[in-house]
C-alpha positions as CSV (number, residue, x, y, z in Angstrom):
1,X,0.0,0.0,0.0
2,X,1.2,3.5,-1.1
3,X,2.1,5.9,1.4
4,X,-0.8,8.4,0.5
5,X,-3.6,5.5,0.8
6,X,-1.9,4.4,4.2
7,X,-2.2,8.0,5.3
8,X,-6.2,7.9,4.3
9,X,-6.8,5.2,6.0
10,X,-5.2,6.0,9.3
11,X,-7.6,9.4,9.0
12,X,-10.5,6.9,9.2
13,X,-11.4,6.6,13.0
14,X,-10.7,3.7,14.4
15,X,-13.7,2.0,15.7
16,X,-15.1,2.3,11.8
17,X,-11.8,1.3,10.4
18,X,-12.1,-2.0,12.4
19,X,-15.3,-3.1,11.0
20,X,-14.2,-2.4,7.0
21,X,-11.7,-5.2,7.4
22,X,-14.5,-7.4,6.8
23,X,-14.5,-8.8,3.4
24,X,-18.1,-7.9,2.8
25,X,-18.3,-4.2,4.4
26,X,-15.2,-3.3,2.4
27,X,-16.6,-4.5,-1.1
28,X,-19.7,-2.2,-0.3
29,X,-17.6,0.5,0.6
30,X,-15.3,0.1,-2.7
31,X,-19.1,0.2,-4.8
32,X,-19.9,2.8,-2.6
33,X,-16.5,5.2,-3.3
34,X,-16.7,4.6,-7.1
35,X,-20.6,5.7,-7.0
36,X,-20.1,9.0,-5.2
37,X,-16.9,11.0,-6.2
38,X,-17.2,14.1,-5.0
39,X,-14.7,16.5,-3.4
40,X,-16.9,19.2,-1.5
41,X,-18.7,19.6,1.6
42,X,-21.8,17.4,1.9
43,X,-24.8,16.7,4.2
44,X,-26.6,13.6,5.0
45,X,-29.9,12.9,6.0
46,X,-30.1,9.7,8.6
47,X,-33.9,8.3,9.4
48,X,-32.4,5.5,11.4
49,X,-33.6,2.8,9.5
50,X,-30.5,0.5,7.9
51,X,-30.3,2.4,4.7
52,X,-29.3,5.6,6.0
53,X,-27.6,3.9,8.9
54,X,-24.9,2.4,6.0
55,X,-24.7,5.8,4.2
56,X,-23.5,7.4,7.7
57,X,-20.7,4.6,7.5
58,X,-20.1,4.6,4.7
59,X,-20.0,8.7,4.2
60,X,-17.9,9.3,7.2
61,X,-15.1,7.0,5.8
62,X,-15.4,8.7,2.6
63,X,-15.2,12.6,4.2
64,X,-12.1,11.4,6.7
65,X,-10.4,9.8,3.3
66,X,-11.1,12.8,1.7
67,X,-10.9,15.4,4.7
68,X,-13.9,16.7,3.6
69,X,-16.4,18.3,5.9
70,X,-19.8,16.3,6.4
71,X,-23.2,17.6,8.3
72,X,-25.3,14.8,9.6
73,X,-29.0,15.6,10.1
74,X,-31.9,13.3,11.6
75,X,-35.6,14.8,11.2
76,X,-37.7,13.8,14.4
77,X,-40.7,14.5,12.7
78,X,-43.2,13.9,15.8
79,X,-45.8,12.2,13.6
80,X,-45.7,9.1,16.2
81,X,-45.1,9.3,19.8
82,X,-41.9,7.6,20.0
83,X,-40.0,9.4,17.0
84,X,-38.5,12.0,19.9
85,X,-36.9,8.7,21.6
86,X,-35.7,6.7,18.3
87,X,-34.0,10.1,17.4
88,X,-32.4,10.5,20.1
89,X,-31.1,7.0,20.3
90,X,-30.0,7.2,16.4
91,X,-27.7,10.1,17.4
92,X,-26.2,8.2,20.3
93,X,-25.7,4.9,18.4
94,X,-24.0,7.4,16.0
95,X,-21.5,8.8,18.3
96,X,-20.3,6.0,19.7
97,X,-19.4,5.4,16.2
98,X,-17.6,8.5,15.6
99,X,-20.2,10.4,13.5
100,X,-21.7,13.2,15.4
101,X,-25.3,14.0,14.2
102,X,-27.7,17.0,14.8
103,X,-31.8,16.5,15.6
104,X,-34.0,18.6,13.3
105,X,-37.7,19.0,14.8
106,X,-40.6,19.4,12.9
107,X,-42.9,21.5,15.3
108,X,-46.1,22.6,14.5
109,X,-49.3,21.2,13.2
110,X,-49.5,17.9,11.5
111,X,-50.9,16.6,8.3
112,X,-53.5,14.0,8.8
113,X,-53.6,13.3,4.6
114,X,-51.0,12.6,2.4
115,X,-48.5,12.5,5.4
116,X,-45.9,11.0,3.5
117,X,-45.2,13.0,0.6
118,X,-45.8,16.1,3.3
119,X,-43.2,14.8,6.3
120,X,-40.6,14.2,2.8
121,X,-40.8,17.4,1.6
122,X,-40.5,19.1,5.4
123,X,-37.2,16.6,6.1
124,X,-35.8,18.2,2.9
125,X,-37.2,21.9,4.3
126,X,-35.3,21.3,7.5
127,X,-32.2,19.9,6.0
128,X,-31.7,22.1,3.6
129,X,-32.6,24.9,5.5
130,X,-28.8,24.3,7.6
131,X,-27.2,23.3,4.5
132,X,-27.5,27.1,3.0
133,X,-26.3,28.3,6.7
134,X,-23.1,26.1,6.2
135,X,-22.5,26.5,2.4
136,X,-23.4,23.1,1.4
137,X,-24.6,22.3,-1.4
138,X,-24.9,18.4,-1.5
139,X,-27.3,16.6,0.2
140,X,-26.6,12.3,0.2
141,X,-29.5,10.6,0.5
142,X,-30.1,6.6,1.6
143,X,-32.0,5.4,-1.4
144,X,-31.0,2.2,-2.7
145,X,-31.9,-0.5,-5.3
146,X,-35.6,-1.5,-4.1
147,X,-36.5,2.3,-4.1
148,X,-35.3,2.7,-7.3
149,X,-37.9,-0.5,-8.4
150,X,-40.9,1.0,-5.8
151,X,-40.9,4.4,-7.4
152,X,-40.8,2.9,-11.1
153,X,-44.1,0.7,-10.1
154,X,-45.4,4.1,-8.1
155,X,-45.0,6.3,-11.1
156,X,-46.2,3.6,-13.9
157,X,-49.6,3.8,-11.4
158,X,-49.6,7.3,-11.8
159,X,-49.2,7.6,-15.3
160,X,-46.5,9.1,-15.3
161,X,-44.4,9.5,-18.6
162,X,-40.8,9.0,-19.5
163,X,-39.2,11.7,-16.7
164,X,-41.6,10.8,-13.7
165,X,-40.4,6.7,-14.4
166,X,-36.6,7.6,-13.9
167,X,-37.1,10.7,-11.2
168,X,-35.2,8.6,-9.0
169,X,-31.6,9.4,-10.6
170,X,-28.7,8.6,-8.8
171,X,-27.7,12.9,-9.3
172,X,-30.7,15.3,-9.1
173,X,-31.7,18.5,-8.4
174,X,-33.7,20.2,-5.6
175,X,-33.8,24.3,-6.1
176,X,-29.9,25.1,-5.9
177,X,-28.9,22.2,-4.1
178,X,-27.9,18.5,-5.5
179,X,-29.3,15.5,-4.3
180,X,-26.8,12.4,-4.2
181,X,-28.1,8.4,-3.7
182,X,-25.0,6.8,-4.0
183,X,-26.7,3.7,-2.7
184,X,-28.7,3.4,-5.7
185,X,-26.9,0.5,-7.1
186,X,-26.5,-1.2,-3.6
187,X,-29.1,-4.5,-2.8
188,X,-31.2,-3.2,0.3
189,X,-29.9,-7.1,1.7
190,X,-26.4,-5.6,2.3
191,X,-27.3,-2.6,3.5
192,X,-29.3,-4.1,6.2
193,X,-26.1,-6.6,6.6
194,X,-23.9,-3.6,7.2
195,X,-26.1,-1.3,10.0
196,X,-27.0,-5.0,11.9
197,X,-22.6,-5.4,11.6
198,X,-21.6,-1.6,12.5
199,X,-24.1,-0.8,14.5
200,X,-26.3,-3.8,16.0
201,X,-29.4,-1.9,15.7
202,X,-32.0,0.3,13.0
203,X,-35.1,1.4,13.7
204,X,-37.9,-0.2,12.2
205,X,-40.2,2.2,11.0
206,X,-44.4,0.4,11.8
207,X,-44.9,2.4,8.7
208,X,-43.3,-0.3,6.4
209,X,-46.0,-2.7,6.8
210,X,-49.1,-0.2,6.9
211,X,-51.0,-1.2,3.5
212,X,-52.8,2.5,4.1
213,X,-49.7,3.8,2.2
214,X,-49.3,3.2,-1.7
215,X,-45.6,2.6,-1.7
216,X,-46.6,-0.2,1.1
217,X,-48.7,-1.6,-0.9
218,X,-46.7,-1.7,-3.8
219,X,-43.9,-2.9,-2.0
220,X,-46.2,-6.3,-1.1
221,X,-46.9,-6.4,-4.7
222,X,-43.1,-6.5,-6.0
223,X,-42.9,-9.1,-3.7
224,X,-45.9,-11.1,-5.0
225,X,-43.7,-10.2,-8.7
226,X,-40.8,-11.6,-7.5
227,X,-42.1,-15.4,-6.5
228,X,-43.6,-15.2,-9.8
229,X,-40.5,-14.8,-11.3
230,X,-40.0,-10.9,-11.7
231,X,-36.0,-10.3,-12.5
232,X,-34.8,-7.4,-10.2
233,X,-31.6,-7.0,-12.5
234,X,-33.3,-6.9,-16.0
235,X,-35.8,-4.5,-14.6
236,X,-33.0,-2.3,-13.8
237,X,-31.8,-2.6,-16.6
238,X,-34.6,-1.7,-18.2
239,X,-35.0,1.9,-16.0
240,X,-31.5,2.4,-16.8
241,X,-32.1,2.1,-20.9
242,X,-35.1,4.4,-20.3
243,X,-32.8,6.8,-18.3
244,X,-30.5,7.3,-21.4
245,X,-33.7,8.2,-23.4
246,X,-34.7,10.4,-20.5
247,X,-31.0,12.1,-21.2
248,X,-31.9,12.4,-24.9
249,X,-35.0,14.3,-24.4
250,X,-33.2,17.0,-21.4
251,X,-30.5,17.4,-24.0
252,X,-33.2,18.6,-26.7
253,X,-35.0,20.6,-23.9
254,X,-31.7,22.6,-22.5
255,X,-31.0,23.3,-26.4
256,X,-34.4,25.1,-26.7
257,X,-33.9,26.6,-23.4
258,X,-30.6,28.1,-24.9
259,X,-31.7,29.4,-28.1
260,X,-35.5,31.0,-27.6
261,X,-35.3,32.0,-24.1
262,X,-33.6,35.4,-22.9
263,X,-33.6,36.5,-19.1
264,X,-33.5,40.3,-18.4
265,X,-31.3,40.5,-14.8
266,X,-32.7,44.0,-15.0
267,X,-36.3,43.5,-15.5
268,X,-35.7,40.0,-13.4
269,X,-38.1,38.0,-16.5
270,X,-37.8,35.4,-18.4
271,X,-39.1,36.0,-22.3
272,X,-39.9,33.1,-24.2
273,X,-39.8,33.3,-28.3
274,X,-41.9,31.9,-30.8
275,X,-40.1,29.4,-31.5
276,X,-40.4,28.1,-27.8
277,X,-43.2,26.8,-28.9
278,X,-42.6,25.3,-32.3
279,X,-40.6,21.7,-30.8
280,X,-42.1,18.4,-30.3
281,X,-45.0,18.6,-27.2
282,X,-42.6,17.3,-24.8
283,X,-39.6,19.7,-25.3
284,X,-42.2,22.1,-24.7
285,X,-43.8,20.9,-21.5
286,X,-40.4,20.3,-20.1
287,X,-38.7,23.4,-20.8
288,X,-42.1,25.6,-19.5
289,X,-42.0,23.6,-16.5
290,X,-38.0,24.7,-16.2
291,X,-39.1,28.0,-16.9
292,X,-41.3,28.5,-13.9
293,X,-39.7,26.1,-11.3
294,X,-36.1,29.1,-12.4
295,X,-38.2,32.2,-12.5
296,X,-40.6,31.1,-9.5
297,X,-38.1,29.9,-7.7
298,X,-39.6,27.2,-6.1
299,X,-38.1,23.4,-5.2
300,X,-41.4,21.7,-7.1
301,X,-42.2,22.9,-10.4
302,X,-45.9,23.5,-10.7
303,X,-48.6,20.6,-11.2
304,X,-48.1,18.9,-14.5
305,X,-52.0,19.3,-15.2
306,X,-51.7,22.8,-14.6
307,X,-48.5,23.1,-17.4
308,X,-50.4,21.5,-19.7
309,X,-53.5,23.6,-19.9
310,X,-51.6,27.0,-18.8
311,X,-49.1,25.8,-22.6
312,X,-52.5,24.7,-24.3
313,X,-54.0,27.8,-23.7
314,X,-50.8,30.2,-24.8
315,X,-50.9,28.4,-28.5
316,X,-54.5,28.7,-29.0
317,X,-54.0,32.5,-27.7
318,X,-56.8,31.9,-25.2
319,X,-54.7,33.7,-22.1
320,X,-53.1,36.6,-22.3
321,X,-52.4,36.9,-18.3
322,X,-52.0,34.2,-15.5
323,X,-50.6,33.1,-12.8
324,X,-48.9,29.4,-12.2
325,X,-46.0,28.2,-9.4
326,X,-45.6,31.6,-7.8
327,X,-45.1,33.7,-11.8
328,X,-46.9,36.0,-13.8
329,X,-47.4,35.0,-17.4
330,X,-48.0,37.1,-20.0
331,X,-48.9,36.8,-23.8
332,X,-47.5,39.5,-25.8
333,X,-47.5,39.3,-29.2
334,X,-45.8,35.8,-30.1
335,X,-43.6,36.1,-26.9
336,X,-44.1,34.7,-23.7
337,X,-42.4,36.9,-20.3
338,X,-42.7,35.3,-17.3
339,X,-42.0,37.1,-14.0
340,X,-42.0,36.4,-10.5
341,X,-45.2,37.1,-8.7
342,X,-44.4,39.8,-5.7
């Protein structure tokens, strides 16, 4: 061993670097460092269940190779009683272990519909939130080869098209920040293996088996798949060869963002040409949706139904002045200008 990777492993603490000398642990480590590489500052959000449990072990061993700095955040939502005490206990497990974590609380009322989408989006809030006040501008997130299969079954119920079957991309963006799930080609098996061999504990989540939830129930019926001979690995495949069409498309959509948009820092608005409007239906739909999510400045772009009649009714000329993800749009002439709504 080289001098330099003897002198980045000795940075690893020793407690962790005891439990990578197992054969296993290290080859998920080695998948795990070839699937990240990045050389900045980065967060990551820990639930406590063995996913995120693994990316805290295997993250801090990455930073202390790398002597980068590395926030970790757990989000004690309060939706059940005990979250306060499982939060608590994460961040002590965590410690012991060398990684030193901070609580986020949600306070405040509590959704009693669509909790799940809701208590996501308020983890990422809260995160983020303490990202901008330490400059970071990646967030790692536990994600790992079953929730890349869930979401595909999730968004195919949906009827989603092409971009809402792959949205669970191994790099994505989230407003100005980047969202990292270097897990993604990891078996959810080994990841379990890894928190139960680190750590002798995870939280188990009594959400996981309510059948209340879609992704629950869709969860049970991958299973069902599975004995009936479902291949995990060709179905990967297969959202991988749909991910490279995916690219195709956002390369046609960033070219027509280019060359018939213009953005006034002066008037702070976005003016949209003719020929905006003049590309296939989905270049279109895509690079509106851009348009408001950059001018609005939100983290969601606005409700797909909503694009689609707002672009509907700009080429048949039936609006001349609305309103849509926190913008004014206006028809003038054959341009579009979009501006933020004060």
């Amino acid at each position: 061993m080289s001098r330099k990777n003897l002198s980045a492993i000795n940075r690893i603490p020793k407690i962790l670097r005891a439990k990578l000398r197992n054969n296993k642990i290290n080859k998920i480590y080695k998948n795990f460092e070839k699937s990240l590489k990045i050389d900045e500052a980065f967060a990551v959000a820990v639930s406590g269940g063995p996913d995120s449990l693994a990316l805290s072990f295997l993250s801090k061993i990455y930073s202390s190779k790398k002597k980068l700095l590395v926030k970790y955040y757990i989000v004690d939502h309060k939706l059940r009683n005990e979250s306060t005490k499982e939060a608590r206990k994460v961040k002590k497990i965590l410690k012991k272990n060398s990684i030193h974590s901070q609580i986020l609380t949600w306070n405040g009322k509590k959704p009693h519909t669509n909790i799940q989408s809701l208590a996501r989006f308020k983890r990422y809030e809260l995160i983020l939130d303490k990202c901008n006040k330490h400059n970071i501008s990646n967030l790692l997130l536990a994600h790992q080869e079953d929730d890349l299969v869930e979401n595909f079954f999730i968004r195919i119920l949906r009827g989603s098209g092409l971009k809402g079957l792959v949205s669970l991309d191994k790099i994505s963006k989230f407003g100005n920040k980047t969202l990292l799930r270097p897990l993604i080609d990891q078996k959810k098996e080994d990841l379990v293996f890894l928190s139960k061999y680190v750590f002798d504990f995870y939280v188990e989540d009594p959400s996981n088996k309510n059948e209340k939830f879609k992704r629950i129930k869709v969860r049970k019926l991958i299973g069902e798949l599975r004995e009936n001979g479902l291949d995990t690995k060709k179905l990967v495949n297969t959202i991988k060869n749909l991910k490279s069409s995916n690219d195709v498309v956002n390369f046609y959509v960033d070219e027509n963002f280019t060359k018939n948009t213009f953005f006034s820092t002066k008037k702070n608005e976005l003016t949209l040409n003719r020929d905006f409007f003049s590309q296939p239906y989905e270049i279109i739909f895509r690079s509106f949706s851009k348009s408001i999510k950059l001018v609005g400045k939100k983290y969601y772009s606005a409700r797909g139904k909503k694009i689609d009649k707002m672009i509907k009714n700009i080429m048949n000329n039936t609006v001349l002045r609305a309103t849509l993800g926190g913008c004014i749009i206006k028809k003038v002439n054959q341009t579009v200008i979009i501006s933020k709504e004060l």
